[in-house]
VEXFI-81433 format. One record per residue: residue in one letter; x, y, z of N, C-alpha, C, CB in turn; residue number from 1. Coordinates in steps of 0.001 Angstrom, whole numbers, always signed. Glycine has a CB too. Example, Ala and Ser with C-alpha at 12.3 -4.5 7.8 and 13.67 -1.06 7.14 Angstrom:
# residues 2
KOLKE lumtor     n_X     n_Y     n_Z    ca_X    ca_Y    ca_Z     c_X     c_Y     c_Z    cb_X    cb_Y    cb_Z zase
KOLKE      A  +13190   -5690   +7800  +12300   -4500   +7800  +13200   -3300   +7800  +11308   -4473   +9046    1
KOLKE      S  +12850   -2250   +7080  +13670   -1060   +7140  +12900     +30   +7870  +14084    -598   +5725    2
END
This chain:
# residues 113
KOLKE lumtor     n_X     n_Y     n_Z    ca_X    ca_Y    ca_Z     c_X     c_Y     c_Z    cb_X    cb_Y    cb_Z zase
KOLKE      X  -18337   -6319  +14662  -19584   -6827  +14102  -19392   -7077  +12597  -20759   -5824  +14358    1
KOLKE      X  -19506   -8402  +12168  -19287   -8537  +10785  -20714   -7817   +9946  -19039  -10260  +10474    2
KOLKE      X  -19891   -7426   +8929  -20715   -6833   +8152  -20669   -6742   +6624  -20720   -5791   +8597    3
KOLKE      X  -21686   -6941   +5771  -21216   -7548   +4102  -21772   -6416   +3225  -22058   -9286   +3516    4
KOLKE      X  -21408   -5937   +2721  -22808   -4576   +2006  -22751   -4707    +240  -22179   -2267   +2494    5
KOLKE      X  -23653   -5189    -323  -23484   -5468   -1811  -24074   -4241   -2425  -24233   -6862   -2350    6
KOLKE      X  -22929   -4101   -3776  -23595   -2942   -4084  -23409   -3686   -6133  -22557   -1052   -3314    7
KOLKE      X  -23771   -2059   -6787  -23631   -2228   -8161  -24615   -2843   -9209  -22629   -2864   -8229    8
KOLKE      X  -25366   -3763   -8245  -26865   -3820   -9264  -27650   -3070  -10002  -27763   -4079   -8763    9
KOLKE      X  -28945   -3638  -10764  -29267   -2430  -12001  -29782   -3038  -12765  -28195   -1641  -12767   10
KOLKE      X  -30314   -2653  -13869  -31353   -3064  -15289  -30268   -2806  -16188  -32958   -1994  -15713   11
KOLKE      X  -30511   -4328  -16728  -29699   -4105  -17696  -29699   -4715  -18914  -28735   -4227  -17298   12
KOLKE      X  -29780   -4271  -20091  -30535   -5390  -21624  -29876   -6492  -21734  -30407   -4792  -23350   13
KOLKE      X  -30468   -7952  -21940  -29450   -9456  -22412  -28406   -8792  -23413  -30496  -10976  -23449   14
KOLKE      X  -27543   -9932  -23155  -26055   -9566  -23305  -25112   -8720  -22692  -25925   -9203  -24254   15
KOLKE      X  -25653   -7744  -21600  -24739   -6550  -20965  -23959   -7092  -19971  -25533   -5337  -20311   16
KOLKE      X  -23936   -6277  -19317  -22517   -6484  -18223  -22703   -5562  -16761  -20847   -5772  -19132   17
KOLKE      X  -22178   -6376  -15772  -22384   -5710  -14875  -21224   -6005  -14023  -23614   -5881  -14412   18
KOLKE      X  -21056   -5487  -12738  -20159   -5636  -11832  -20348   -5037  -10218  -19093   -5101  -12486   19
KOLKE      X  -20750   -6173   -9812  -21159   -6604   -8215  -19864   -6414   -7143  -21647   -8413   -8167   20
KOLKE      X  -20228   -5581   -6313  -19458   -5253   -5201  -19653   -5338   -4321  -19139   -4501   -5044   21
KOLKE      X  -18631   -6920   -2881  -19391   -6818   -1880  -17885   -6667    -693  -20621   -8246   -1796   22
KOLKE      X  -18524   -5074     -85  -17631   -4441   +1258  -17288   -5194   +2246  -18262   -3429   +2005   23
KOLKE      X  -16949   -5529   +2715  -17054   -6361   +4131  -15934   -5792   +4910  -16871   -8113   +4005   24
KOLKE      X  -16885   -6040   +6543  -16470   -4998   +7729  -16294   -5653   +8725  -17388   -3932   +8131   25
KOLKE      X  -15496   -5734   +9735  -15789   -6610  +10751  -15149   -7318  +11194  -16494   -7178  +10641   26
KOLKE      X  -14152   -8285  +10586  -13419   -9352  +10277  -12261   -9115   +9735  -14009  -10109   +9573   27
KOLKE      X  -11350  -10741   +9653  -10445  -10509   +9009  -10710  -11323   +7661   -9300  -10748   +9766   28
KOLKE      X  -11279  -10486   +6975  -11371  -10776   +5322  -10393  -11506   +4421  -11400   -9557   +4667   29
KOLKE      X   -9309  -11507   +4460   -8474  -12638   +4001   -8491  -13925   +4417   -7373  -12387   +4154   30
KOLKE      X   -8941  -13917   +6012   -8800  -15351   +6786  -10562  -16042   +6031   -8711  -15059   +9164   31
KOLKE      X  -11026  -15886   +4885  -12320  -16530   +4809  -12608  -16786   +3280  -13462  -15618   +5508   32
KOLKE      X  -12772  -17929   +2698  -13438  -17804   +1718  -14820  -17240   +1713  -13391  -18825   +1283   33
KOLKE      X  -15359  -16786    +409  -16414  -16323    +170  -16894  -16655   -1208  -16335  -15101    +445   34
KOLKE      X  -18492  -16389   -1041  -19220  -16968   -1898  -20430  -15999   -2180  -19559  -18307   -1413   35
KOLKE      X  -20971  -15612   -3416  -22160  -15451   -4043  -22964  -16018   -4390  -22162  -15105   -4680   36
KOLKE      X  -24252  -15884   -4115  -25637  -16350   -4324  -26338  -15936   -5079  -26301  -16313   -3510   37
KOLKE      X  -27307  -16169   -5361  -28428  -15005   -6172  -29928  -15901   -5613  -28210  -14935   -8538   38
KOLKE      X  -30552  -15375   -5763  -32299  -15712   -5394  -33230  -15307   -6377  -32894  -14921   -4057   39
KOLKE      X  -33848  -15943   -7228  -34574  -15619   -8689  -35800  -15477   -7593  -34652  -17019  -10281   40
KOLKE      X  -37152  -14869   -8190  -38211  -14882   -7898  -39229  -16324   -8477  -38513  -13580   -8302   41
KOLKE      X  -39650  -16431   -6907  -40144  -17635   -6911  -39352  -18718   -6781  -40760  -17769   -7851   42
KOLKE      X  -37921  -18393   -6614  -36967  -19807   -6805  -36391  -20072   -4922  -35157  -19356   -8258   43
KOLKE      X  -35593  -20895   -5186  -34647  -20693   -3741  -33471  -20274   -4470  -34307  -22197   -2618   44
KOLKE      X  -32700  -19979   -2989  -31601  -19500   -3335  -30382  -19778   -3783  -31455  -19119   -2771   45
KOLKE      X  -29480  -19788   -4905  -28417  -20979   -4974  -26973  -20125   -4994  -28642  -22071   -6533   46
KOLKE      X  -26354  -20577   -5141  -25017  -20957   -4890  -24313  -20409   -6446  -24902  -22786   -4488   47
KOLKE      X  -23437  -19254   -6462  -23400  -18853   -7854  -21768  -19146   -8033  -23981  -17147   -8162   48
KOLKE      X  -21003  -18483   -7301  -19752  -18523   -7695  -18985  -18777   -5909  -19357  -16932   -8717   49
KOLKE      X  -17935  -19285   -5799  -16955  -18846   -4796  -15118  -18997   -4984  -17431  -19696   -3567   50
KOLKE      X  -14927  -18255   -3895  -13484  -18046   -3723  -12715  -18464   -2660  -13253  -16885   -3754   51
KOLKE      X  -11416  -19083   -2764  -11023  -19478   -1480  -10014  -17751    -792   -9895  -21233   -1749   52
KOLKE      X   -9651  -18141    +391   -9135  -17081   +1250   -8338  -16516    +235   -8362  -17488   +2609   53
KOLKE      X   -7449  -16682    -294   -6284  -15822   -1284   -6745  -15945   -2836   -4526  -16587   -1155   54
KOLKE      X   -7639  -16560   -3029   -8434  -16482   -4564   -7680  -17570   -5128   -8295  -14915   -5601   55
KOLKE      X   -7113  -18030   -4571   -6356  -19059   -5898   -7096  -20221   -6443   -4953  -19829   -5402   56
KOLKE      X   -8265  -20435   -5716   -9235  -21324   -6678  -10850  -20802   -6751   -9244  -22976   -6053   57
KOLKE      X  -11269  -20866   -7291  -12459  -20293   -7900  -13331  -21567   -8238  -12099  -19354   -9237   58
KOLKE      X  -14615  -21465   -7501  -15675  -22376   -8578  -16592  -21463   -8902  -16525  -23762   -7964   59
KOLKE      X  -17858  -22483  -10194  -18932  -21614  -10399  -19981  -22536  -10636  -18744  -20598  -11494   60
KOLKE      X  -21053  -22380  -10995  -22384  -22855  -11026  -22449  -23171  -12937  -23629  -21474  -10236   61
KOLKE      X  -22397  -24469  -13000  -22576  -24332  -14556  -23381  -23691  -14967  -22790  -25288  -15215   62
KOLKE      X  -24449  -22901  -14784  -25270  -21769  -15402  -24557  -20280  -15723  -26446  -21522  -14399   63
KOLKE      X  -23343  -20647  -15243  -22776  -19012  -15298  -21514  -19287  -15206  -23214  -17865  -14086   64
KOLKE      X  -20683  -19752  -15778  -19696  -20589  -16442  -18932  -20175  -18137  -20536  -21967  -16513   65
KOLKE      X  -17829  -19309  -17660  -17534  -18588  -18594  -17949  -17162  -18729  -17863  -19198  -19471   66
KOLKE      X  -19437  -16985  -18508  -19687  -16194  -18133  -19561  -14546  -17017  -20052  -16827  -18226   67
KOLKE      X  -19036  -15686  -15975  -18758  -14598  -14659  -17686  -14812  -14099  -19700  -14596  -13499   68
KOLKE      X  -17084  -14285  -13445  -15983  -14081  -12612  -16132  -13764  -11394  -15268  -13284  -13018   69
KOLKE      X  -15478  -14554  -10189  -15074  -14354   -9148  -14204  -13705   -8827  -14959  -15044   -8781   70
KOLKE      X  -13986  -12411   -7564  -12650  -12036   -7679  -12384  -11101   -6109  -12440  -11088   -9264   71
KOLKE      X  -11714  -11009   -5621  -11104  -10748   -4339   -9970   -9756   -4209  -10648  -11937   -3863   72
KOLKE      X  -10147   -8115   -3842   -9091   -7366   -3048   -9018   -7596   -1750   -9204   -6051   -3126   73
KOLKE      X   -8031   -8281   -1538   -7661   -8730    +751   -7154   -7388   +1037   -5861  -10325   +1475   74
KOLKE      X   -6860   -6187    +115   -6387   -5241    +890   -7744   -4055   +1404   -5134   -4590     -22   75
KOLKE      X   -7881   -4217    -202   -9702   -3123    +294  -10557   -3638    +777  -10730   -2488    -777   76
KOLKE      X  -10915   -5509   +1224  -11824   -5819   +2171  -12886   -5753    +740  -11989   -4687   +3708   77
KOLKE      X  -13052   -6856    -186  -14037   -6373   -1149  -14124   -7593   -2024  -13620   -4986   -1948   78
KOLKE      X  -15500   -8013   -2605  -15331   -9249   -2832  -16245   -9105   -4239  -15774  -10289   -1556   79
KOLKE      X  -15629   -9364   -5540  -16245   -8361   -6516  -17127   -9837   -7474  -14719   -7150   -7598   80
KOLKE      X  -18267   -9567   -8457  -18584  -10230   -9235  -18879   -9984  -10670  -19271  -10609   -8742   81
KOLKE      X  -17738  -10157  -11640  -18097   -9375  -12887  -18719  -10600  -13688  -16710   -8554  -13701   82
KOLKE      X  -19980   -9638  -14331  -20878  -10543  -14935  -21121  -10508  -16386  -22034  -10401  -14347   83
KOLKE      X  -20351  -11093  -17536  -20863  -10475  -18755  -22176  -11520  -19393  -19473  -10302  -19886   84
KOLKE      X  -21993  -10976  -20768  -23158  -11346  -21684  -24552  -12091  -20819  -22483  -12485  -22878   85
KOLKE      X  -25014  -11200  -19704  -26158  -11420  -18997  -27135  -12188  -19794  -26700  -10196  -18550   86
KOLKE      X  -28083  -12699  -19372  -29212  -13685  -19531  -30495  -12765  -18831  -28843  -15323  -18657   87
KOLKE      X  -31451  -12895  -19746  -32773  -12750  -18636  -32837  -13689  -16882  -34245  -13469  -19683   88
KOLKE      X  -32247  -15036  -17286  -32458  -15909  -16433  -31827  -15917  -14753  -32068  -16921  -17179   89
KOLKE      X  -30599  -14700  -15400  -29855  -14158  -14459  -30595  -13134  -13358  -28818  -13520  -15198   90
KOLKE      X  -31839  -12549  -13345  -32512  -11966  -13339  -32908  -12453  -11700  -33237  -12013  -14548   91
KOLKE      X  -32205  -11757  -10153  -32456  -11956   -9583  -31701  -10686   -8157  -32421  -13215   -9932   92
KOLKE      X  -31788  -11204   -6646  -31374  -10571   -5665  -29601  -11685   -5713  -32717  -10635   -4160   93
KOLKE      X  -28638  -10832   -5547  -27470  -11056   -5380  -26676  -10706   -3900  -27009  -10442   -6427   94
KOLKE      X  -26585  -11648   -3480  -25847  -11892   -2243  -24390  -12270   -2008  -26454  -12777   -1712   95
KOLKE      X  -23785  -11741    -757  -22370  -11952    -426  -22793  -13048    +574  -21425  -10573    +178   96
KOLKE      X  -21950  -14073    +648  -22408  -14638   +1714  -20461  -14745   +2818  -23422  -16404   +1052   97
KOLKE      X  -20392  -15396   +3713  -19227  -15714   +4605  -19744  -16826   +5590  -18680  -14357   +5428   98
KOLKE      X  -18837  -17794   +5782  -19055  -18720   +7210  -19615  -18399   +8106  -18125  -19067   +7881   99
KOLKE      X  -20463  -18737   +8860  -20849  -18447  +10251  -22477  -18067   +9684  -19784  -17041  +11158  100
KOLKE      X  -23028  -18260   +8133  -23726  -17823   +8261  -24314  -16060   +7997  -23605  -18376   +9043  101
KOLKE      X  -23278  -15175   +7560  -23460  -13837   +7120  -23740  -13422   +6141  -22756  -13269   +7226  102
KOLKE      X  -24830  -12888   +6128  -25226  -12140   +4778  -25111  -10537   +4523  -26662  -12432   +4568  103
KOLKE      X  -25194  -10429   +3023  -25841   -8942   +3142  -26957   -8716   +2860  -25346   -8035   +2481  104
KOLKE      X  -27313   -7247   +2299  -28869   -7513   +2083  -29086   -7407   +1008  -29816   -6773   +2672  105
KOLKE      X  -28133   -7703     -57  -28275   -8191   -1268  -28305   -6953   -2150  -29464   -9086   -1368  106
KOLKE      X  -28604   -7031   -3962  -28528   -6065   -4563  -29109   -6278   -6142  -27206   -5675   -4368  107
KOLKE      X  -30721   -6351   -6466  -30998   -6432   -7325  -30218   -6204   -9187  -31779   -5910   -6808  108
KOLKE      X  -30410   -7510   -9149  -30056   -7417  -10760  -31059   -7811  -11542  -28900   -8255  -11225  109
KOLKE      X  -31479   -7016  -12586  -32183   -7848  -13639  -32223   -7020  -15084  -33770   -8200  -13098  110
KOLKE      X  -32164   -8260  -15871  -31888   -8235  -17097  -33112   -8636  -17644  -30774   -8966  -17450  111
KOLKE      X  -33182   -7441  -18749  -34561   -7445  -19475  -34476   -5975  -20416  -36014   -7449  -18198  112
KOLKE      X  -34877   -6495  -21736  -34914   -5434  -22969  -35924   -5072  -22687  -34822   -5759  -24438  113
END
C-alpha cells in the first residue's frame, strides 16, 4: 500500500528556514519522480518543486526559486524540502505528491512574525 507521510512543518518568522520531510512506504521509491505542492488558504493547490527518479534534474515554481531546494535519499525512501529565507506568502499546507495520484496528508507551514 503506497504510502507518503510529510513531516517538519511549524511557525516560523519571514526570513527563517525550514525543512520538509516526506517518508514514503509502499513502493519502489527510486522507480518515481516526485513532486511538492503547497495549498495557501483560499487558494488552489500548486505545484512547488519536483524531482526526477535519481534527482538529477530538479524544477521549481518561480515563486520559490533560489529559494528552496529539492532533494531525494533512494536509500532511506525520503523526499526532503529545504526552505530558506521564508516569505509570509509561503504560508500554507505542504504536500508530497507521486504518480498514480498519491498524496499525503500534508504538513502545515506558516510564516508570520
Amino acid at each position: 500500500q503506497v504510502q507518503l507521510v510529510e513531516s517538519g512543518g511549524g511557525l516560523v518568522q519571514p526570513g527563517g528556514s525550514l525543512r520538509l520531510s516526506c517518508a514514503a512506504y509502499g513502493f519502489s521509491f527510486g522507480s518515481y519522480a516526485m513532486y511538492w505542492y503547497r495549498q495557501a488558504p483560499g487558494k488552489e493547490r500548486e505545484l512547488v518543486a519536483s524531482i526526477t527518479k535519481a534527482g538529477g534534474s530538479r524544477n521549481y515554481a518561480d515563486s520559490v526559486k533560489g529559494r528552496f531546494t529539492i532533494s531525494r535519499d533512494n536509500v532511506k525512501n525520503t523526499l526532503y524540502l529545504q526552505m530558506n529565507s521564508l516569505k509570509p506568502d509561503d504560508t500554507g499546507v505542504y504536500y508530497c505528491w507521486r504518480a498514480g495520484d498519491y498524496w499525503g496528508q500534508g504538513t502545515q507551514v506558516t510564516v508570520s512574525s
